[in-house]
C-alpha positions in Angstrom: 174.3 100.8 68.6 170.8 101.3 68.8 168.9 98.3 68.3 164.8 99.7 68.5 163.1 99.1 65.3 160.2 98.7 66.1 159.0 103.2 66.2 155.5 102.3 64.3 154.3 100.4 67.3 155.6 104.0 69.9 158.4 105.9 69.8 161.4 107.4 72.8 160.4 110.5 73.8 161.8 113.1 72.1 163.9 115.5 74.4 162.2 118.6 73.4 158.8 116.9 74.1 160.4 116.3 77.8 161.8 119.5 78.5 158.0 120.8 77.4 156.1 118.3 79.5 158.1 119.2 82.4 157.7 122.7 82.3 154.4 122.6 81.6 154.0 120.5 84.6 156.2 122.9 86.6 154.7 126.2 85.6 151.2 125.5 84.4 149.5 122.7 86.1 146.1 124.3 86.9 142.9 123.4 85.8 142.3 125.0 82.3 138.4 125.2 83.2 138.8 127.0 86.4 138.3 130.6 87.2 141.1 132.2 88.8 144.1 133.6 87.2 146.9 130.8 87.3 143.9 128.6 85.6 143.3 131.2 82.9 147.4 131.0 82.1 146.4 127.2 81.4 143.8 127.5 79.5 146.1 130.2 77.4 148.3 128.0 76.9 146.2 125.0 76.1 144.8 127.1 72.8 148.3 128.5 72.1 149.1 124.6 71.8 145.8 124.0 69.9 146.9 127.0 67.2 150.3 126.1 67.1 148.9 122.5 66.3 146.5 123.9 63.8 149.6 125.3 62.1 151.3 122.1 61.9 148.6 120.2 60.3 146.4 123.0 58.0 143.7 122.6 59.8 142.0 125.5 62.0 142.4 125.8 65.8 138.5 125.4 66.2 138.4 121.9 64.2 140.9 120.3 67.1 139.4 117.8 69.8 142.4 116.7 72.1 141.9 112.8 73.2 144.1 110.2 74.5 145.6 109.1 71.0 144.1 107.9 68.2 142.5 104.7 69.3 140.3 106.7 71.1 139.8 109.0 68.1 138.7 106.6 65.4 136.2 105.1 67.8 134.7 107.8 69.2 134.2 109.1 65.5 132.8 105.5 64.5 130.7 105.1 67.3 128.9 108.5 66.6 127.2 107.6 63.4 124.1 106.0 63.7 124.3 102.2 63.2 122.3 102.1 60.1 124.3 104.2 58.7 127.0 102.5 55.7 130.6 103.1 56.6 133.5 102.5 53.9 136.8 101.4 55.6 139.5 100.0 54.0 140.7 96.3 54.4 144.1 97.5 56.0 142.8 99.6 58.9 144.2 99.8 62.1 142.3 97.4 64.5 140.9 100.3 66.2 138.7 101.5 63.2 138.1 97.3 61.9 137.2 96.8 65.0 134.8 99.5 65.8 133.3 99.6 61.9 132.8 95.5 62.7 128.7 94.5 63.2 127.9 98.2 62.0 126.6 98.9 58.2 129.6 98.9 56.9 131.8 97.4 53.5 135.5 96.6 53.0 137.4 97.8 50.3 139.8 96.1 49.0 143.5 97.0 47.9 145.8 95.7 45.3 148.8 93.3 44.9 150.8 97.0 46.4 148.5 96.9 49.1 147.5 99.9 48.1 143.4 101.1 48.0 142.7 102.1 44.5 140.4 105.9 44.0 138.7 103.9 41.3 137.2 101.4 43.8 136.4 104.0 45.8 134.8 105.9 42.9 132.8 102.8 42.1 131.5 101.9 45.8 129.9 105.7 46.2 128.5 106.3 43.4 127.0 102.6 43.9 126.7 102.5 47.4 126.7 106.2 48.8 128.2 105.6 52.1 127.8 108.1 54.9 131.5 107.9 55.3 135.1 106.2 53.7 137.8 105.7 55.7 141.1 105.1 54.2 144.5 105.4 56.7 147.3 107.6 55.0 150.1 105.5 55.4 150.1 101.6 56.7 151.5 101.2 60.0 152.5 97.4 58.9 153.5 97.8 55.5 154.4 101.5 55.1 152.4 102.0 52.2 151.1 105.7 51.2 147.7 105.5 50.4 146.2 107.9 48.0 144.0 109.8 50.1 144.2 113.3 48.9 142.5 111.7 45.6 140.1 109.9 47.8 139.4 112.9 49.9 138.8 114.9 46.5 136.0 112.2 45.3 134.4 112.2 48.4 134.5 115.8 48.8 132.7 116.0 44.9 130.0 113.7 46.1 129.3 114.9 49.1 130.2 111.9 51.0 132.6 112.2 54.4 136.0 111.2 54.6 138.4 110.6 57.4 142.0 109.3 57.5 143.6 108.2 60.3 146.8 109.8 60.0 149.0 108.3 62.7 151.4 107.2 60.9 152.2 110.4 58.6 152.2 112.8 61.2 155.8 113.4 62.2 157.1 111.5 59.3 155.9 113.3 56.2 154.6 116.9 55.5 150.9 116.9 57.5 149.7 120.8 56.5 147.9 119.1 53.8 145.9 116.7 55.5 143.8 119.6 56.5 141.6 118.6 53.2 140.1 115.5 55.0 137.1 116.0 57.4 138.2 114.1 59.7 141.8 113.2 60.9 143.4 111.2 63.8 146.4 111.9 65.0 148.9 110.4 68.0 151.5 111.7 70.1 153.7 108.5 70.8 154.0 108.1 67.3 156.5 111.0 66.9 158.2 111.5 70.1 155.3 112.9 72.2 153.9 111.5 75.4 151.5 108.4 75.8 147.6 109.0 76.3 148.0 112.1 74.2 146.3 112.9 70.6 143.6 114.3 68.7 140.6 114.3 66.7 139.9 117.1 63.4 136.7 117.9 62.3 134.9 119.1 60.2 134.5 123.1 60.7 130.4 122.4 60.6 130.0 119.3 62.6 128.1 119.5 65.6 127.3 116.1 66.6 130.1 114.5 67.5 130.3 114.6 71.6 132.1 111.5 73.0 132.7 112.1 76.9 129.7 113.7 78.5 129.9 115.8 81.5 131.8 118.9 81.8 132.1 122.0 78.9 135.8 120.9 78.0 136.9 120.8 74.4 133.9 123.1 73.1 131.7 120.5 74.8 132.6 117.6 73.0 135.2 115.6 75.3 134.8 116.5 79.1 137.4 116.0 81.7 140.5 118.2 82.5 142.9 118.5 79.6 146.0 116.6 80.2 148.2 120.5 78.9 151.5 119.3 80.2 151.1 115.8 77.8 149.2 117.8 74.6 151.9 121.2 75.0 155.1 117.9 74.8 153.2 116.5 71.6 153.4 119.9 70.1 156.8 120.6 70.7 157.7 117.2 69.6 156.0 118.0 65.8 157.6 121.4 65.7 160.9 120.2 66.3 160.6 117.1 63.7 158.5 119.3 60.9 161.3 121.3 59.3 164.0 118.7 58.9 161.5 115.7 57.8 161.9 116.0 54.0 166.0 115.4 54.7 165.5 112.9 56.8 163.3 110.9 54.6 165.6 111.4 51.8 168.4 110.1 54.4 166.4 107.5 55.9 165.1 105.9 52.2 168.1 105.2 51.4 169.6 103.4 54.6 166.2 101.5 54.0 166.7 100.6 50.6 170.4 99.5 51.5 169.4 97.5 54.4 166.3 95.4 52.1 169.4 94.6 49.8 171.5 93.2 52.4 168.5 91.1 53.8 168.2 90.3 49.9 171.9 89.0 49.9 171.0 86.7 52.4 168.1 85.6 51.9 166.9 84.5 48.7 163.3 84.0 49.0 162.4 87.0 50.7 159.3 88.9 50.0 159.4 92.4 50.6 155.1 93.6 51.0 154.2 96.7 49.1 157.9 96.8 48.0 156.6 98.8 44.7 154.4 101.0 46.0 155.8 104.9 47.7 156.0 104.2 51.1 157.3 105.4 55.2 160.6 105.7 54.8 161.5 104.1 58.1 159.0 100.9 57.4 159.6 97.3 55.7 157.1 94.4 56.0 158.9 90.9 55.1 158.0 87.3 54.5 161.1 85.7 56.0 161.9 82.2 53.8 161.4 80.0 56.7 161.2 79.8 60.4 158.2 81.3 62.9 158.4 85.3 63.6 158.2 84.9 66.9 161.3 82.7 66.5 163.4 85.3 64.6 161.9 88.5 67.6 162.8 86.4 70.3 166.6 85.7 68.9 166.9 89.3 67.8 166.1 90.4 70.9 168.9 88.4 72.4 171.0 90.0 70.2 169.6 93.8 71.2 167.4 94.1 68.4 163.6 95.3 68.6 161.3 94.2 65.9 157.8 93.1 65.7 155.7 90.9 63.6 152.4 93.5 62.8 150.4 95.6 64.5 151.6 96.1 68.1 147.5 96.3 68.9 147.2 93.1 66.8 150.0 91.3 68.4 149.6 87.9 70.2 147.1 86.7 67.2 147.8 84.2 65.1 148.5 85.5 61.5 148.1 89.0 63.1 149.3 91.1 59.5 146.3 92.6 58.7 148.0 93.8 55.3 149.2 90.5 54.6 146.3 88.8 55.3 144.4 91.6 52.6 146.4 90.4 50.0 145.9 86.7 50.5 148.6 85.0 52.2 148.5 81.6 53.4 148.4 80.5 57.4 152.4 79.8 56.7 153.2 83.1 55.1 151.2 84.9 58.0 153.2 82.9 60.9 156.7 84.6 59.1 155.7 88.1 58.7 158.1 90.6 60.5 157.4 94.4 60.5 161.2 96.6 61.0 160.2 100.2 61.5 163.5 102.3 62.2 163.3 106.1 63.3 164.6 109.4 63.0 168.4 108.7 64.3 168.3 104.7 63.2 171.8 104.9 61.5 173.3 102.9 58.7 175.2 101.4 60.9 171.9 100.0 62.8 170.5 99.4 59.8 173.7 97.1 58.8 174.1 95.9 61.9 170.4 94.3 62.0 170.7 92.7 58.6 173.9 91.2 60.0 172.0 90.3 63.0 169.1 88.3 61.0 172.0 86.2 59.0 173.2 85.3 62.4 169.9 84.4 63.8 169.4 82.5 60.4 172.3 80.1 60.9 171.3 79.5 64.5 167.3 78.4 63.6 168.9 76.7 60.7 171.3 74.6 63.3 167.8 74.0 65.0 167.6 76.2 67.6 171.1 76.0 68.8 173.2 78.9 69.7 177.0 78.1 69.5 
């Protein structure tokens, strides 16, 4: 049985990523920027990657920044625009864009009862407002809702305003050639299969300014410091190998999902399912449990072999830490019972039964008082 549901916070590395890390490491460990001929092999290899990347996502070789993930992404991308400048970010963002948009010029917008951001609002805030850039994730990493950014993209693109998406989430899980039509995407490896400390940054094809570790002439100038090949040529391979099967393993996957929210809904009568009607991650529910503290229901899941979370992994160990859930309203008391279940690739129905089975167990024990028989 495998127990792990919790792939939105970082996913097993996927044995094609390791077999490519390792013999990347073996064969091609010089310094891309040096001179002599083992070097230049690197640095080959390094743009073969960046193409073959390219390919993957729509978007050309040229526009690619590799970084460390994309924590390290959206702030770099934040902190290059000048303070005064008004940024647009969505009120579900990852922390790393909230956090890095927060004491800048910036506005929230806001989503519906879906948790979903609506094009009108967006429509409505530039043509008021004209912000320098919106930022709008494509899919929720709490919730699993899509959001609509190819419409958003489209509007900003008409008014001349920039748009960026951080893409973590999609990447590996849906079809990525078309985020190409955003300006700026963020992307990270550990979110489908790769390495750790790996990821990127797209620009736009113009943009010049951006330049977020000074020092050598790496990444066209933009990011110095030797390129980590082995890690960026694994989080390649990981996306190639994913890529042609994801639209039968989200067909797969929706259902197992689906089943698994009605077994929970067998048992528990008061559940509240977030963003339950709005298209979503096929591997992703966000639930209100009925009673009884999260951290109460991952600690006895855990016991059990079961790995679940209750948000963000980057938000974790705050109170009422659901950033999504917290957009849309909820009470101190909701927020303390929020648990995020985010299955994977291979998660099969038998995991996905076998967890809902799990949580009726756990709820007879809290329901006991704490008591395990």
């Amino acid at each position: 049985m495998n127990g792990y549901f919790d792939h939105n916070a970082t996913t097993p590395l996927h044995p094609a990523a390791r077999e490519a890390w390792l013999l990347a490491s073996e064969k091609h460990w010089h310094n891309p920027s040096s001179l002599y001929r083992d070097a230049g092999l690197a640095s080959q290899q390094l743009e073969s990657a960046r193409e073959r990347l390219g390919t993957l996502i729509g978007a050309e070789a040229e526009r690619i920044v590799f970084t460390s993930g994309a924590t390290e992404s959206n702030n770099a991308l934040l902190a290059s625009l000048p303070s005064d400048q008004l940024v647009a970010v969505s009120a579900i963002e990852h922390p790393s864009v909230q956090e890095t948009a927060r004491g800048r010029n910036r506005l929230e917008l806001p989503v519906n009862a879906n948790g979903v951001v609506e094009p009108d609002a967006v429509k409505a805030l530039i043509e008021t407002k004209r912000p320098t850039l919106v930022s709008v994730m494509a899919a929720n990493n709490e919730s699993g809702a899509l959001q609509p950014w190819r419409e958003i993209a489209a509007l900003c693109r008409e008014q001349g305003v920039l748009f960026h998406t951080d893409a973590a989430q999609w990447i590996g899980k849906l079809e990525a050639a078309s985020l190409s039509e955003c300006d700026f995407i963020t992307g990270s490896s550990h979110k489908f299969g790769g390495p750790k400390g790996c990821g990127f940054l797209v620009l736009p094809t113009e943009d010049s300014r951006l330049h977020f570790i000074r020092g050598g002439p790496q990444e066209n100038g933009r990011r110095a410091g030797t390129e980590n090949y082995p890690a960026i040529e694994a989080m390649v391979t990981a996306l190639e190998t994913l890529t042609p099967s994801l639209a039968k393993i989200g067909h797969e996957q929706t259902r197992l999902r689906d089943d698994f929210i009605a077994a929970m809904r067998s048992r528990f009568e008061n559940l509240r399912v977030i963003s339950e009607s709005a298209p979503s991650l096929w591997n992703t529910v966000l639930m209100v449990m009925p009673s009884h503290d999260n951290l109460k229901w991952l600690t006895r899941l855990s016991r059990r072999g079961f790995s679940i979370s209750t948000g963000s992994a980057c938000s974790s160990g705050k109170e009422g830490s659901s950033v999504v859930v917290t957009a849309l309203g909820a009470n101190a008391d909701e927020l303390k019972r929020v648990v995020r279940i985010s299955g994977g690739w291979e998660t099969t129905k038998e995991d996905w039964q076998a967890l809902a089975t799990a949580f009726g167990d756990v709820s007879e024990e809290l329901n006991r008082g704490g008591r395990p028989q």
